[in-house]
mmCIF file of the C-alpha atoms, coordinates in Angstrom:
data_MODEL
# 
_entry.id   MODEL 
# 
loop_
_atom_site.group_PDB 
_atom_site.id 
_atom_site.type_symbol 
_atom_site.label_atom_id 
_atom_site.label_alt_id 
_atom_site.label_comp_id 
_atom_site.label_asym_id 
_atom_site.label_entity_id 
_atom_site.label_seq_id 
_atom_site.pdbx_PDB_ins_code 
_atom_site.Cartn_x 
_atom_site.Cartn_y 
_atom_site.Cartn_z 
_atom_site.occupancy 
_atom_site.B_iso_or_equiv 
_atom_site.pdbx_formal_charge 
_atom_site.auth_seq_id 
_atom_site.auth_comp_id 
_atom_site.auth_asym_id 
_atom_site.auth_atom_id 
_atom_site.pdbx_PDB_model_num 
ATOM 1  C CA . UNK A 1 1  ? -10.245 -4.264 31.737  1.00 0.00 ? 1  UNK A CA 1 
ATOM 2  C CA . UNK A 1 2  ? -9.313  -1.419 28.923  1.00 0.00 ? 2  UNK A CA 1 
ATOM 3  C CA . UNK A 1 3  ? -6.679  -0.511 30.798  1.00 0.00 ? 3  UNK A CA 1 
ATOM 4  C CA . UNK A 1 4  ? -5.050  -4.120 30.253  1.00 0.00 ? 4  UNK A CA 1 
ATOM 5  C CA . UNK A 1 5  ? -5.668  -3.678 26.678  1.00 0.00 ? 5  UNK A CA 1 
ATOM 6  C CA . UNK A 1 6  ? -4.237  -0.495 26.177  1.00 0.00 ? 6  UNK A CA 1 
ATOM 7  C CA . UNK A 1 7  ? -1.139  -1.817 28.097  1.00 0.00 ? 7  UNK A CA 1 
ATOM 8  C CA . UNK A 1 8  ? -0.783  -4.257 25.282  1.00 0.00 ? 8  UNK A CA 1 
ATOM 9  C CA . UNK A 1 9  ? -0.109  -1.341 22.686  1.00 0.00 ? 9  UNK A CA 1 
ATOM 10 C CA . UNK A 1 10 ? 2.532   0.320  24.788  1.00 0.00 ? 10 UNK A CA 1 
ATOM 11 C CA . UNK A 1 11 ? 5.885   0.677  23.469  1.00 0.00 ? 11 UNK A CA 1 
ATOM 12 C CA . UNK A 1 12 ? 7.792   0.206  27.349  1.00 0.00 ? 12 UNK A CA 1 
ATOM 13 C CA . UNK A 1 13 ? 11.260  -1.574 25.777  1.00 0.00 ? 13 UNK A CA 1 
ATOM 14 C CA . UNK A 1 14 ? 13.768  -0.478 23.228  1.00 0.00 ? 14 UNK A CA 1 
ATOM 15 C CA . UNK A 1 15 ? 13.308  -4.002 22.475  1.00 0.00 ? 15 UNK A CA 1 
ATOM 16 C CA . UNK A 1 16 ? 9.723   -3.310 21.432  1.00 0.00 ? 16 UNK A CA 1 
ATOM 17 C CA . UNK A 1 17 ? 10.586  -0.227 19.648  1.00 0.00 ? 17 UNK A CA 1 
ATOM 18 C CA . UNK A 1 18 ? 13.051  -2.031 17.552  1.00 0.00 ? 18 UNK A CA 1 
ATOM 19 C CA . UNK A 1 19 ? 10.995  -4.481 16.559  1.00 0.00 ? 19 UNK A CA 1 
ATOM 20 C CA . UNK A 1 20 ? 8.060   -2.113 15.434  1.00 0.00 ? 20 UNK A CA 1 
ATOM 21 C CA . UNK A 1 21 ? 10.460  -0.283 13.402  1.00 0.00 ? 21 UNK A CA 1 
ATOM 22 C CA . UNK A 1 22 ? 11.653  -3.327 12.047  1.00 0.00 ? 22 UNK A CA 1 
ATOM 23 C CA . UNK A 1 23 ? 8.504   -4.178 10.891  1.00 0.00 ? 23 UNK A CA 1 
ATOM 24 C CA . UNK A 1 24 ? 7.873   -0.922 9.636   1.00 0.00 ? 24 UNK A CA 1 
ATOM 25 C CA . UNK A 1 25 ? 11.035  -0.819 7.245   1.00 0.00 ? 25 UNK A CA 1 
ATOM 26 C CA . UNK A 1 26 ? 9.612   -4.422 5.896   1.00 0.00 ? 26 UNK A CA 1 
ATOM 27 C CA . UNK A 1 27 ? 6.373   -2.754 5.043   1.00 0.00 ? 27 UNK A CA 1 
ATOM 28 C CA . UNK A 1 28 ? 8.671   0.399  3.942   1.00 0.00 ? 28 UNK A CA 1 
ATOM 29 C CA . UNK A 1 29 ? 10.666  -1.635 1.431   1.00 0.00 ? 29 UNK A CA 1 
ATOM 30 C CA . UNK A 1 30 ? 7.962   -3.982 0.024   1.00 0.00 ? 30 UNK A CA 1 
ATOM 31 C CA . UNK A 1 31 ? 5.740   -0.918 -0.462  1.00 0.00 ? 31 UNK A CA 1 
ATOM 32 C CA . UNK A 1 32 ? 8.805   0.721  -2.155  1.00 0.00 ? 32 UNK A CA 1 
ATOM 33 C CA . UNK A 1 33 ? 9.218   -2.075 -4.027  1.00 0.00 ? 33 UNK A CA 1 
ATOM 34 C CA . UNK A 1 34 ? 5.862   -2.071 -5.751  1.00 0.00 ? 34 UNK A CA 1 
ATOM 35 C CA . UNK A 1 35 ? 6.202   1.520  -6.866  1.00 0.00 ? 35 UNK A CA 1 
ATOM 36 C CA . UNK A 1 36 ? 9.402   0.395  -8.142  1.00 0.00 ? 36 UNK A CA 1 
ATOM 37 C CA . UNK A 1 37 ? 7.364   -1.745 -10.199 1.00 0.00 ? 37 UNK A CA 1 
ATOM 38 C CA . UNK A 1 38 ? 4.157   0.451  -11.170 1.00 0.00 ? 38 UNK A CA 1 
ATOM 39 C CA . UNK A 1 39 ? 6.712   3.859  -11.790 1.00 0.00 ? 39 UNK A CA 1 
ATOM 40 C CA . UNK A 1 40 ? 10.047  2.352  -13.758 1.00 0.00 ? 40 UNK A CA 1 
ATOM 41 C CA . UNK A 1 41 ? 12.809  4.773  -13.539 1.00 0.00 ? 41 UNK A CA 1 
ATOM 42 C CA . UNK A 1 42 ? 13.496  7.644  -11.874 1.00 0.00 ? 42 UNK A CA 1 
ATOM 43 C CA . UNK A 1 43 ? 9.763   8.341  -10.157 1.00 0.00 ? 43 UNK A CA 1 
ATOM 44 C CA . UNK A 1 44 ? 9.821   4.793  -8.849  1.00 0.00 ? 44 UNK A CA 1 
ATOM 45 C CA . UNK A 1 45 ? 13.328  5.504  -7.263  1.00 0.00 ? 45 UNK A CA 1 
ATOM 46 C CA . UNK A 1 46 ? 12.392  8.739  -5.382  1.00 0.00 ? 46 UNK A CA 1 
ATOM 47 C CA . UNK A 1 47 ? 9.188   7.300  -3.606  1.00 0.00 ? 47 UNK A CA 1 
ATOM 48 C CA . UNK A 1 48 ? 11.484  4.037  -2.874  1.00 0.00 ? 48 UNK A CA 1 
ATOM 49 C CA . UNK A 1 49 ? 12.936  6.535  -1.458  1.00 0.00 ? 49 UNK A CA 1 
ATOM 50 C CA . UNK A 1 50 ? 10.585  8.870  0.864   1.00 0.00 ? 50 UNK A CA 1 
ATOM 51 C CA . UNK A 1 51 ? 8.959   4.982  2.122   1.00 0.00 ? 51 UNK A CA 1 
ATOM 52 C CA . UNK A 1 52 ? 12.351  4.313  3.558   1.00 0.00 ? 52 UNK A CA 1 
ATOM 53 C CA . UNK A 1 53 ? 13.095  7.604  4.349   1.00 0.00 ? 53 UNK A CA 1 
ATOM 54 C CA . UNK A 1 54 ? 9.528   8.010  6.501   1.00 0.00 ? 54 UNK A CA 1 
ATOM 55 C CA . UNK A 1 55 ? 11.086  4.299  8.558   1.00 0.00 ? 55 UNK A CA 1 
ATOM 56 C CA . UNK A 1 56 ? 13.991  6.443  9.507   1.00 0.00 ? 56 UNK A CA 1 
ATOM 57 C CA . UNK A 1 57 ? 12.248  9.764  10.577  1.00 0.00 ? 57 UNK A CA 1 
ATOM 58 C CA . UNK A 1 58 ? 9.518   7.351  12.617  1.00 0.00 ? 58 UNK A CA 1 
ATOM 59 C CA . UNK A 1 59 ? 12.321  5.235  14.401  1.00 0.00 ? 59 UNK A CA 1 
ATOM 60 C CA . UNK A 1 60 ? 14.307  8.055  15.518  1.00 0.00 ? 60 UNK A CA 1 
ATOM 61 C CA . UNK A 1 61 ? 10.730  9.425  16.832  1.00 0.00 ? 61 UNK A CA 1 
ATOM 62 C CA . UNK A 1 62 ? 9.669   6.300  18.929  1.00 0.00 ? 62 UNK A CA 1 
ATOM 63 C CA . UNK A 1 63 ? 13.272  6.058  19.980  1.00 0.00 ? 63 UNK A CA 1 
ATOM 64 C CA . UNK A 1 64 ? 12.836  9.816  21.375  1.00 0.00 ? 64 UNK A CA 1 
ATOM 65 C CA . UNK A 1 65 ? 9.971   9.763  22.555  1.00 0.00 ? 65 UNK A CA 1 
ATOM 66 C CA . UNK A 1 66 ? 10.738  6.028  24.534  1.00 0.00 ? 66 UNK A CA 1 
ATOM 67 C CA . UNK A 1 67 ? 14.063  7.797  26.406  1.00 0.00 ? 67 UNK A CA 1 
ATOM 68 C CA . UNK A 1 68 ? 11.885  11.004 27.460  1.00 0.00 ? 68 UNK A CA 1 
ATOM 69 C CA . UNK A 1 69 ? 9.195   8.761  29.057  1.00 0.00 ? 69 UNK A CA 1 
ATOM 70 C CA . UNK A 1 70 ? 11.421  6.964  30.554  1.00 0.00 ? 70 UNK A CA 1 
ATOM 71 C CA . UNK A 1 71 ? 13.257  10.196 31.973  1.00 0.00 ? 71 UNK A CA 1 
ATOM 72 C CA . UNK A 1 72 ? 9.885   10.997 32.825  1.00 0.00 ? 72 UNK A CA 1 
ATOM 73 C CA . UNK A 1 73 ? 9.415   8.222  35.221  1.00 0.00 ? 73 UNK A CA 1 
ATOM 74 C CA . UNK A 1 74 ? 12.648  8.169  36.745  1.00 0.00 ? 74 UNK A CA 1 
ATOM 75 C CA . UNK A 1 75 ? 12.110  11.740 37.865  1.00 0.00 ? 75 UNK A CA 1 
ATOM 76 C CA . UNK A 1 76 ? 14.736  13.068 35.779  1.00 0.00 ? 76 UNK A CA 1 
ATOM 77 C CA . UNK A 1 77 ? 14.949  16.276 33.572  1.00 0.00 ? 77 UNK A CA 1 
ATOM 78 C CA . UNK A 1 78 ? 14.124  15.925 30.089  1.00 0.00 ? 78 UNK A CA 1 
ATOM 79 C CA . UNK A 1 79 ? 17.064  14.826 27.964  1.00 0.00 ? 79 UNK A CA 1 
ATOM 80 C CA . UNK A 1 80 ? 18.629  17.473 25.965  1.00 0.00 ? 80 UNK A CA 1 
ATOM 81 C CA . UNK A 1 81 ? 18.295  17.442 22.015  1.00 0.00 ? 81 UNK A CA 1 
ATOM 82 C CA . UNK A 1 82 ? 21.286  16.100 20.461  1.00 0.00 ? 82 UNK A CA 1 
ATOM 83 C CA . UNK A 1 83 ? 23.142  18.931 18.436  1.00 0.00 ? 83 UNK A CA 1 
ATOM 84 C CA . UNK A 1 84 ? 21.442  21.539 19.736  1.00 0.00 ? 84 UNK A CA 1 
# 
């Protein structure tokens, strides 16, 4: 019975992942939007700044981590890091 639960919280699609990160860069920019509020200026900017720039670092995470599972299960090598 867990193990249908857990299922539920499984990122399998990129479908899935973009939606996730899609709601994380709504949470991203109205969180960046109160600082913009609280810290006027400059301050306000830069941690506008790190909350979308933490949605961008995340996404390209799940989106790794999604393709090497899924190399994973199709008996494949890893893929190779891009640029490396």
């Amino acid at each position: 019975m867990l193990g249908k639960i857990a299922r539920l919280f499984l990122i399998k699609t990129r479908f899935e992942a973009f939606a996730i990160i899609y709601a994380l860069a709504l949470g991203a920019v109205e969180r960046g939007h109160v600082y913009l509020t609280q810290y006027p200026g400059f301050g306000g900017k830069l941690l506008f700044l790190a909350c979308t720039g933490a949605v961008f670092m995340a996404g390209a995470k799940i989106l790794d981590a999604l393709r090497y599972e899924h190399a994973q299960r199709n008996g494949s090598a890893a893929p190779a890091a891009a640029g490396g």
